[in-house]
MMTF fields as JSON, N, C-alpha, C and O atoms, coordinates in Angstrom:
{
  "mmtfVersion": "1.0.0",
  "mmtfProducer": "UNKNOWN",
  "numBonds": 499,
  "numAtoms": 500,
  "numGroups": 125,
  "numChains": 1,
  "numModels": 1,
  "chainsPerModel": [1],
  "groupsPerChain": [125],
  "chainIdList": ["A"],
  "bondAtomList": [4, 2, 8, 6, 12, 10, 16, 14, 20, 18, 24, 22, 28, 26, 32, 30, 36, 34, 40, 38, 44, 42, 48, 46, 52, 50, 56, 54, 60, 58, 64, 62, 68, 66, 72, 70, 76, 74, 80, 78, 84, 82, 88, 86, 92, 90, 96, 94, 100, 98, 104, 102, 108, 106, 112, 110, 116, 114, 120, 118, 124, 122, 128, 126, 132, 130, 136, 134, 140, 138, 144, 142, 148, 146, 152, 150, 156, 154, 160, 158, 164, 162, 168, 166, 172, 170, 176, 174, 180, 178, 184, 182, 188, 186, 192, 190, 196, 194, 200, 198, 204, 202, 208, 206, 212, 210, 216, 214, 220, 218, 224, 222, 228, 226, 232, 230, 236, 234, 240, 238, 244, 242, 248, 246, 252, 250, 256, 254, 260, 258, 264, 262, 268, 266, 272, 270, 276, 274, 280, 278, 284, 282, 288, 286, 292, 290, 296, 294, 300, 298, 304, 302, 308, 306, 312, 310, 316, 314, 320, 318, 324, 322, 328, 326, 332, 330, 336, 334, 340, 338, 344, 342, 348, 346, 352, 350, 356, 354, 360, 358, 364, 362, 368, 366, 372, 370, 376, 374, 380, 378, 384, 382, 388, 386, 392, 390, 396, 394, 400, 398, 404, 402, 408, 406, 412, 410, 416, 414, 420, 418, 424, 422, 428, 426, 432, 430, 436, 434, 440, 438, 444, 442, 448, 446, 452, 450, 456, 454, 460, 458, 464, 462, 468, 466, 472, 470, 476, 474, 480, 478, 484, 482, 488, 486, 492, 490, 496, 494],
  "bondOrderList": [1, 1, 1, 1, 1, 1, 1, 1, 1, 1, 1, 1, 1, 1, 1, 1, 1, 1, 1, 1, 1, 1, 1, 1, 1, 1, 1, 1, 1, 1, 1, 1, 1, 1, 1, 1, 1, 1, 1, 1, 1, 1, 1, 1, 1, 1, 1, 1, 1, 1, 1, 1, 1, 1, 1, 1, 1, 1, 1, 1, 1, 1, 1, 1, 1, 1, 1, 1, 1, 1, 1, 1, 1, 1, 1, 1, 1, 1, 1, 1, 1, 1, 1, 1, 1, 1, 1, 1, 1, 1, 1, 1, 1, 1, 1, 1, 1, 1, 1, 1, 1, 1, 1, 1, 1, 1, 1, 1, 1, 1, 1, 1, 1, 1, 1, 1, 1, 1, 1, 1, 1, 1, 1, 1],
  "groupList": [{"groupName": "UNK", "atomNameList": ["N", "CA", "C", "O"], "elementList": ["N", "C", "C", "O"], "formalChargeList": [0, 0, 0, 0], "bondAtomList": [1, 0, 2, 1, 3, 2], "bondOrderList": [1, 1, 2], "singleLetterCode": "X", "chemCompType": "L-PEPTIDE LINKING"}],
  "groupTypeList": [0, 0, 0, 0, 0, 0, 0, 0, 0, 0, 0, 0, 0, 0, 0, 0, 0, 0, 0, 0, 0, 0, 0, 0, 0, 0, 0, 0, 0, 0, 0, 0, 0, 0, 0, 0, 0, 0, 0, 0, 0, 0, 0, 0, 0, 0, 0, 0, 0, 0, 0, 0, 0, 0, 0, 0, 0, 0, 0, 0, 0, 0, 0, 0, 0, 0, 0, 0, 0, 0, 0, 0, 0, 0, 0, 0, 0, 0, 0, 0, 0, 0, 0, 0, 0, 0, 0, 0, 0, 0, 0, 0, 0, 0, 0, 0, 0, 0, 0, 0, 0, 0, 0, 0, 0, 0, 0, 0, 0, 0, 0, 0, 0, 0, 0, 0, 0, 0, 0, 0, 0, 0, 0, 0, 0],
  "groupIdList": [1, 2, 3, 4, 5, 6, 7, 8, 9, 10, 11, 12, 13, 14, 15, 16, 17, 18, 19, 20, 21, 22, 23, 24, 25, 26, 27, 28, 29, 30, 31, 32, 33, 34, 35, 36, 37, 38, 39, 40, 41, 42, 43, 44, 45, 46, 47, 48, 49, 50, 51, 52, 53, 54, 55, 56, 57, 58, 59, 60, 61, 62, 63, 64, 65, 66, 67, 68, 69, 70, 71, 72, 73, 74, 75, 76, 77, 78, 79, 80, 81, 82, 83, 84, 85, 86, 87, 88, 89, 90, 91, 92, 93, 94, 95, 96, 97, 98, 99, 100, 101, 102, 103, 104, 105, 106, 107, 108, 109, 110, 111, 112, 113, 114, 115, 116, 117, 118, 119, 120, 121, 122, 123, 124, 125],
  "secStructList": [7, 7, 7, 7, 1, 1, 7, 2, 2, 2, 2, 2, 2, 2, 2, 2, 2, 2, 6, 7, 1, 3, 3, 7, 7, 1, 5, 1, 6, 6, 1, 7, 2, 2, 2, 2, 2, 2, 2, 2, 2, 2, 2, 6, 7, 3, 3, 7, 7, 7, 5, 7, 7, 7, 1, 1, 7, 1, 1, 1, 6, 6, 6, 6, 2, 2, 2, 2, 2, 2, 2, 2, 2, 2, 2, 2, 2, 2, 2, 6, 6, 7, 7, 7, 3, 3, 5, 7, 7, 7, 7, 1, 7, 7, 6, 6, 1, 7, 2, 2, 2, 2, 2, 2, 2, 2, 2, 2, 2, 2, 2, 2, 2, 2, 2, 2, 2, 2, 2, 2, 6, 7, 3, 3, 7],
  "xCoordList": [8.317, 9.658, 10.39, 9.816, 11.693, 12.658, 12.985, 12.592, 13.758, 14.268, 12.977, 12.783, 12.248, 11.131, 11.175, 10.607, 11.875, 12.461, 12.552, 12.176, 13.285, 13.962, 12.804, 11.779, 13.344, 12.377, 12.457, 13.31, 11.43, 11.32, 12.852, 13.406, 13.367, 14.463, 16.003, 16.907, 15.944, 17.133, 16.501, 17.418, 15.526, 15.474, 16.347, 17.116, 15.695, 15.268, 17.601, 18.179, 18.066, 19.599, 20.074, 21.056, 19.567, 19.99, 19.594, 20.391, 18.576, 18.166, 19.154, 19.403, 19.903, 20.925, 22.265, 23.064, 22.685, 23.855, 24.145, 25.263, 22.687, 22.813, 23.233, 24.104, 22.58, 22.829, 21.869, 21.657, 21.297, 19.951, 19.042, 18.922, 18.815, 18.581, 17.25, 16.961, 16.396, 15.342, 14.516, 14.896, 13.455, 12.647, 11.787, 11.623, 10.455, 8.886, 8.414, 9.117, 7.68, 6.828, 5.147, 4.659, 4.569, 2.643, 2.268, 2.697, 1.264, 0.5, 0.871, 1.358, 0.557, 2.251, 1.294, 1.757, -0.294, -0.854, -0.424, -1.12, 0.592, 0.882, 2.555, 3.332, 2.94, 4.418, 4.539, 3.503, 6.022, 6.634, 7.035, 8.176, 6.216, 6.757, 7.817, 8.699, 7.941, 9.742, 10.404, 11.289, 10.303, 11.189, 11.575, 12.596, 10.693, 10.795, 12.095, 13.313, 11.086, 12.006, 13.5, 14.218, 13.651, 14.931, 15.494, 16.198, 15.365, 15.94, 16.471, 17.581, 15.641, 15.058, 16.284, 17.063, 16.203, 17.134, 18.442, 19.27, 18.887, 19.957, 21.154, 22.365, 20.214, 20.297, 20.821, 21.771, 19.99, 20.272, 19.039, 19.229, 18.195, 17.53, 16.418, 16.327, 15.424, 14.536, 13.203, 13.452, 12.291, 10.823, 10.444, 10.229, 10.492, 9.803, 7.827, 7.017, 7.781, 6.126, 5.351, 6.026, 4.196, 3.658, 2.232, 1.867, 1.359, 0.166, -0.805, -0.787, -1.58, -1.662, -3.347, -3.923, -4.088, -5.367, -5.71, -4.786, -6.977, -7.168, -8.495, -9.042, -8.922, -10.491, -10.968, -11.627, -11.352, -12.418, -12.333, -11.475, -13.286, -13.033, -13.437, -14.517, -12.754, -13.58, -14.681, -15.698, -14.491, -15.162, -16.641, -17.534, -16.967, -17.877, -18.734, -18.294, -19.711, -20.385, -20.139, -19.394, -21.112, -20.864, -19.602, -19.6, -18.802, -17.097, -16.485, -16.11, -16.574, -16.03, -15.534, -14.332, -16.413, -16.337, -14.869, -13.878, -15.113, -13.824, -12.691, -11.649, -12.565, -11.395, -10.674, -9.478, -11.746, -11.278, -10.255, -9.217, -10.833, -10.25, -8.664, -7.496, -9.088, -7.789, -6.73, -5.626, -6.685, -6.125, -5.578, -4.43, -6.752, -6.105, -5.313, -4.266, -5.497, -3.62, -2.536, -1.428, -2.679, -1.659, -0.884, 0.346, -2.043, -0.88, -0.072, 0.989, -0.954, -0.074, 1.15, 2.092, 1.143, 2.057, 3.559, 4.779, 2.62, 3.91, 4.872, 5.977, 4.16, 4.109, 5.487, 6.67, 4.575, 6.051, 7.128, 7.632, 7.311, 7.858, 8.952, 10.065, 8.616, 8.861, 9.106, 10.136, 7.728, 7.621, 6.279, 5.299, 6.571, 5.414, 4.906, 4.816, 4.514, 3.795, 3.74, 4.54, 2.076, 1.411, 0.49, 0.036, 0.537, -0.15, -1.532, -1.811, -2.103, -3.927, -4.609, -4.81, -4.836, -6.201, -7.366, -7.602, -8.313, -10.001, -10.756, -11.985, -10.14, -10.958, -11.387, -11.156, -12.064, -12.321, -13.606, -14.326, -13.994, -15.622, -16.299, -15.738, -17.702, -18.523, -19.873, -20.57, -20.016, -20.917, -22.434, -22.561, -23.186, -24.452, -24.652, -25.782, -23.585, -23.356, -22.713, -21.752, -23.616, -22.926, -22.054, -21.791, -21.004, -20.048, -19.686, -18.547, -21.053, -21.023, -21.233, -20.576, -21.962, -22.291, -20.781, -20.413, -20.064, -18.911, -17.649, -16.954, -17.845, -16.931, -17.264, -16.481, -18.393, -18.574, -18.416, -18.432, -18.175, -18.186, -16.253, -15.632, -15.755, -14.269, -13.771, -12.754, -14.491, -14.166, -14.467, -13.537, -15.806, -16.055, -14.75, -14.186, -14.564, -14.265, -12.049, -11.208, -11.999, -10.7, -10.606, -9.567, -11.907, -11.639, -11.935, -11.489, -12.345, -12.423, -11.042, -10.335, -10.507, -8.97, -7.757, -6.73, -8.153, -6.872, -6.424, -5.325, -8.153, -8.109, -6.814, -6.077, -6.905, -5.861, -4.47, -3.498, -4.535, -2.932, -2.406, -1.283, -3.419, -2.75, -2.344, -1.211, -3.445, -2.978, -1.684, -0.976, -1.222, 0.027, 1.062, 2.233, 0.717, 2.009, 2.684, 3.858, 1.281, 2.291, 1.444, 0.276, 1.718, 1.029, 0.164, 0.671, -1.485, -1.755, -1.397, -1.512, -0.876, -0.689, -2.043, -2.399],
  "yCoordList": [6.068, 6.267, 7.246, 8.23, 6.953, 7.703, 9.084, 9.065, 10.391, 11.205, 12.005, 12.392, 12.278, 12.828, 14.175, 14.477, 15.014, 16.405, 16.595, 17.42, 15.339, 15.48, 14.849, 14.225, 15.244, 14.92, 13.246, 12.537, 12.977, 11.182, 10.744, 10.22, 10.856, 10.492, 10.531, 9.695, 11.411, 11.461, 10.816, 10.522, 10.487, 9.816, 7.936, 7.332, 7.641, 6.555, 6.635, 5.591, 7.477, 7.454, 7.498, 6.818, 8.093, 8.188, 6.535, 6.103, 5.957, 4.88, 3.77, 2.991, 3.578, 2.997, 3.395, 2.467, 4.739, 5.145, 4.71, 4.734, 4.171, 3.849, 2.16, 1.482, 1.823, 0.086, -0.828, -1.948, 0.086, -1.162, -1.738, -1.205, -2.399, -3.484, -3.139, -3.484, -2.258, -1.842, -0.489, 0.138, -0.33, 0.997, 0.882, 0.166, 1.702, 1.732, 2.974, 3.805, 3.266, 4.597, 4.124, 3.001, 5.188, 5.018, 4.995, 4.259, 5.988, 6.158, 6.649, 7.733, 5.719, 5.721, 7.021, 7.337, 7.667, 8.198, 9.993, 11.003, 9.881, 11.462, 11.393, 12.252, 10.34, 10.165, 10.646, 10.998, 10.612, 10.515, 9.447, 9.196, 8.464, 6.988, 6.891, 6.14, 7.336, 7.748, 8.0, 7.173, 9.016, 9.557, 7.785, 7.096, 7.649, 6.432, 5.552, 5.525, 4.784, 4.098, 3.845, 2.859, 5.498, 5.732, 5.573, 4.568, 6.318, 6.093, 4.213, 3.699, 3.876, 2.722, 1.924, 1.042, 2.367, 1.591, 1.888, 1.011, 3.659, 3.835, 3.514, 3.462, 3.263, 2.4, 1.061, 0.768, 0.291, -1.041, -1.699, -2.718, -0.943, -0.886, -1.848, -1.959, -2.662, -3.147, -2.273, -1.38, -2.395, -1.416, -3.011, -4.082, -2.48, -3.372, -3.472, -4.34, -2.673, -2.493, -1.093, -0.156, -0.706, 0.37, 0.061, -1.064, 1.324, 1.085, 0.878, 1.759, -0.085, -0.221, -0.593, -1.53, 0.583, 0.235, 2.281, 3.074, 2.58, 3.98, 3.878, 2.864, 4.889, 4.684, 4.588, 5.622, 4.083, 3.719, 2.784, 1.912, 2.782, 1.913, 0.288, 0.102, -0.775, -1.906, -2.022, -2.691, -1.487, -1.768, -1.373, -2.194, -0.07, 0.251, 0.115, 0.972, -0.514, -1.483, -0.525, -0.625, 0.926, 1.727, 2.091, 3.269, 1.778, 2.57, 1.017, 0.926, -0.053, -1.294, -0.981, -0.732, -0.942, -0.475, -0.008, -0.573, 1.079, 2.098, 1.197, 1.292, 0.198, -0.15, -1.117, -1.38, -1.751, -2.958, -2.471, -2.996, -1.464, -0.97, -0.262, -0.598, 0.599, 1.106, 0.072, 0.551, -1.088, -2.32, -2.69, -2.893, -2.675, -3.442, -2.143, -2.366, -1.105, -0.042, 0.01, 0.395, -0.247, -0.804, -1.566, -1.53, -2.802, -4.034, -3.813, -4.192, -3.216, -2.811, -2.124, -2.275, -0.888, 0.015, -0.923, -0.759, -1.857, -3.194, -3.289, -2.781, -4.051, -4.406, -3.872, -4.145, -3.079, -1.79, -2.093, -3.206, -1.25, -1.329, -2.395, -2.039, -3.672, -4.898, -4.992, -5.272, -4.639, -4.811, -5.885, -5.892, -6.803, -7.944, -7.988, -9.097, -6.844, -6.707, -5.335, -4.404, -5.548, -3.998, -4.705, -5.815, -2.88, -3.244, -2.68, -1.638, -3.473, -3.022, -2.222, -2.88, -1.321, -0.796, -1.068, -1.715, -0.871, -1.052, -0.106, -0.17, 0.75, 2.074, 2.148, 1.234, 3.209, 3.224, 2.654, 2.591, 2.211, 1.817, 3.172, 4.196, 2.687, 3.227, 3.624, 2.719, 4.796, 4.539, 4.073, 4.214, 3.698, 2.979, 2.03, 1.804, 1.329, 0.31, -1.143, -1.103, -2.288, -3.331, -3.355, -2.953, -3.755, -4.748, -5.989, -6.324, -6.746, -7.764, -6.796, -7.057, -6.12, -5.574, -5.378, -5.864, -4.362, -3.843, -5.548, -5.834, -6.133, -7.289, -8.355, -9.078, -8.146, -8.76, -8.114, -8.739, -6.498, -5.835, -5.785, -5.303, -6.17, -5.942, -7.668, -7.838, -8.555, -9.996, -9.645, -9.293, -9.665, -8.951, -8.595, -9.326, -7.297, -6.479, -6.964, -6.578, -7.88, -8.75, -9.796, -10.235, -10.238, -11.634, -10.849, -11.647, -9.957, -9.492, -9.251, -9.93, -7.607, -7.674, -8.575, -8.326, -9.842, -10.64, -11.424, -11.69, -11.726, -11.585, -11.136, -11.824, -9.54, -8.479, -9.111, -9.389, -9.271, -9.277, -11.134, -11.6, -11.663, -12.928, -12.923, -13.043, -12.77, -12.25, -11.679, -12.043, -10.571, -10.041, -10.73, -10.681, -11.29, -12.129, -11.08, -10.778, -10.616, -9.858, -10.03, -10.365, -9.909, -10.307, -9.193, -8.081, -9.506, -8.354, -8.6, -9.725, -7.457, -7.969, -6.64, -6.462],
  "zCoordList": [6.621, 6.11, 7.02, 7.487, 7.267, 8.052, 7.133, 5.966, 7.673, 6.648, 6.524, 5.372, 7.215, 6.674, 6.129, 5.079, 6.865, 6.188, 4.613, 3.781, 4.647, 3.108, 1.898, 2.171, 0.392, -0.974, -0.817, -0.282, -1.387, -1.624, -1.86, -0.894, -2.685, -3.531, -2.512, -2.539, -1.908, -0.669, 0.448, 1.215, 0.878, 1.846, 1.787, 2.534, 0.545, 0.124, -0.407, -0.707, -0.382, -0.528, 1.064, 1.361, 1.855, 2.732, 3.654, 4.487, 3.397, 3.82, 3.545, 4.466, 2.052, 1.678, 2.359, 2.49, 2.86, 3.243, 4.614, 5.128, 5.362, 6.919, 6.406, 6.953, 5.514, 5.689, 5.73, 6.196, 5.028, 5.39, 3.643, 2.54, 3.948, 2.604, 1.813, 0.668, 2.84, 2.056, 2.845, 3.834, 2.153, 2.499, 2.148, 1.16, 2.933, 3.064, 3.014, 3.59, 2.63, 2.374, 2.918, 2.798, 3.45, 3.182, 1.979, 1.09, 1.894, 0.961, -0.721, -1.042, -1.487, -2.849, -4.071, -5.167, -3.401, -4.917, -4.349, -4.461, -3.905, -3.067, -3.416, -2.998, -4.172, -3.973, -5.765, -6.329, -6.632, -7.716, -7.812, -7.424, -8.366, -8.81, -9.515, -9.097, -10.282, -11.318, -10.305, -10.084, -9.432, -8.452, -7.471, -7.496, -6.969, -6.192, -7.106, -6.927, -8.282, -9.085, -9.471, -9.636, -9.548, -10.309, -8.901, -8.794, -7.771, -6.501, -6.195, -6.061, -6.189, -6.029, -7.085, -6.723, -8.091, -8.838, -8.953, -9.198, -8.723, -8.136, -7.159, -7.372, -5.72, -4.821, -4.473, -3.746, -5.155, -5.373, -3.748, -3.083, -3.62, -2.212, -2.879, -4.101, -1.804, -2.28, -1.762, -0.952, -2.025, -1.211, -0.646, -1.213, 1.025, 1.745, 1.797, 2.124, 1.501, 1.765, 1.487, 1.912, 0.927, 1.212, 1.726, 2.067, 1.752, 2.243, 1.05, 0.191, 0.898, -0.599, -0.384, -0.938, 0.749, 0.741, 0.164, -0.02, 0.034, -0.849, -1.31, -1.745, -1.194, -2.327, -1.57, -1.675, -0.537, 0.401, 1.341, 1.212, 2.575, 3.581, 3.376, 2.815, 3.736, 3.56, 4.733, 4.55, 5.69, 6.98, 6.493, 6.699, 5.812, 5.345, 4.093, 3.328, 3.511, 2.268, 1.376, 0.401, 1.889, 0.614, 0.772, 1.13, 0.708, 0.224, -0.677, -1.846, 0.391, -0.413, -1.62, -1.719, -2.786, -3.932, -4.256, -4.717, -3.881, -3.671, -3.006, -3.655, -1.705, -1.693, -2.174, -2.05, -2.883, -3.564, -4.787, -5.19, -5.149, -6.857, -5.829, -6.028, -4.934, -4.558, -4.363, -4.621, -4.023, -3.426, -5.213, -5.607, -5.942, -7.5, -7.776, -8.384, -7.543, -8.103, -7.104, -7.478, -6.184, -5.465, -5.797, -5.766, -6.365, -6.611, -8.431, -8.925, -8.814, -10.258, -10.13, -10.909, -8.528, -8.632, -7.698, -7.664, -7.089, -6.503, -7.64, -7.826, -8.308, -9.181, -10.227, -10.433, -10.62, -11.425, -9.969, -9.816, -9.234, -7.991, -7.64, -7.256, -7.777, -7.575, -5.827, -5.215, -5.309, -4.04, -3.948, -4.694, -2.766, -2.766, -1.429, -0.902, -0.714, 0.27, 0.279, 0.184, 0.479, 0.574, 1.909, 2.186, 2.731, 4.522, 4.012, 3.419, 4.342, 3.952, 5.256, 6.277, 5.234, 6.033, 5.977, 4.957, 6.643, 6.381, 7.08, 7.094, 7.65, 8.065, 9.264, 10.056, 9.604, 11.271, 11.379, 10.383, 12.533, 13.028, 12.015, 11.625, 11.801, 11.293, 12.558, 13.018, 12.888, 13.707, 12.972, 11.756, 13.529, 13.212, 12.361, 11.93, 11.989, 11.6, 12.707, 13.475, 12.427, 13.695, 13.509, 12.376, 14.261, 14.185, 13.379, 13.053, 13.054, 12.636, 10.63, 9.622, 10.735, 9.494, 8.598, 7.528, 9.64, 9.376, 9.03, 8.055, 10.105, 9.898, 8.4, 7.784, 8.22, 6.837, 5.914, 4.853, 5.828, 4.657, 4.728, 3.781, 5.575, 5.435, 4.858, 4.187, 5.18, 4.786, 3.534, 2.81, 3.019, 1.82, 0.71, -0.104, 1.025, 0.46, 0.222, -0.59, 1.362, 1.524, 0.635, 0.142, 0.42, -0.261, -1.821, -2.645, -2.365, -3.598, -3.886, -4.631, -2.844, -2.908, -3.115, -3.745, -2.345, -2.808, -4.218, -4.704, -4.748, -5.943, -6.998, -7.704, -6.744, -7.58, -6.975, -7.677, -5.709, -5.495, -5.65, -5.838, -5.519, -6.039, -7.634, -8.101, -8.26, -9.717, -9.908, -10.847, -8.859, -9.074, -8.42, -8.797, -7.574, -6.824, -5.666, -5.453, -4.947, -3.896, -2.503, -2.696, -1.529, -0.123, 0.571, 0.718, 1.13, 1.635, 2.918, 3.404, 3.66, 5.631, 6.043, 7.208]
}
């Protein structure tokens, strides 16, 4: 998100005052969802996207767990939101883990995730 200086809520005004049709934030469990909202609905702005991976890495088996569920509050907080794309992460290489190990625990842990967001009707990129 642009405006970084400024509180959630003026950015996301100031984002509308340049002209532009919508706005993105990262990570949404560090933000004021009301704050967002009311902005948000003030505005008349749409939310293009947030980062809607958390909890844990997919790249890594033992975390999976963790990112699958982070991925299902994401899409609830879309959801509320009425945003339909959240950008997924999967974490950094794991050392001592293959490649191939790591690449199946992120397919894995992708194909559980989409699960939640098809249910919700929103896109993972």
């Amino acid at each position: 998100m642009i405006f970084r200086e400024l509180p959630v809520a003026e950015r996301i005004k100031n984002v509308a005052a340049a002209g532009l049709p919508a706005f993105e934030f990262w990570s949404w469990q560090n933000k004021d969802l009301e704050e967002i909202l009311k902005a948000k609905e003030e505005t008349g702005l749409a939310v293009a996207t947030f980062i809607g991976s958390g909890g844990g890495a997919a790249v890594n088996p033992a975390e999976r767990k963790g990112f699958v569920k982070g991925v299902a509050d994401a899409v609830a907080v879309a959801r509320r939101l009425d945003c339909k794309r959240l950008i997924i992460t999967v974490g950094h290489e794991v050392p001592g883990l293959s490649r191939g190990e790591q690449h199946r625990s992120i397919v894995e842990g992708l194909s559980e995730a989409c699960k939640y967001a098809e249910d919700g009707g929103v896109y993972l990129l």
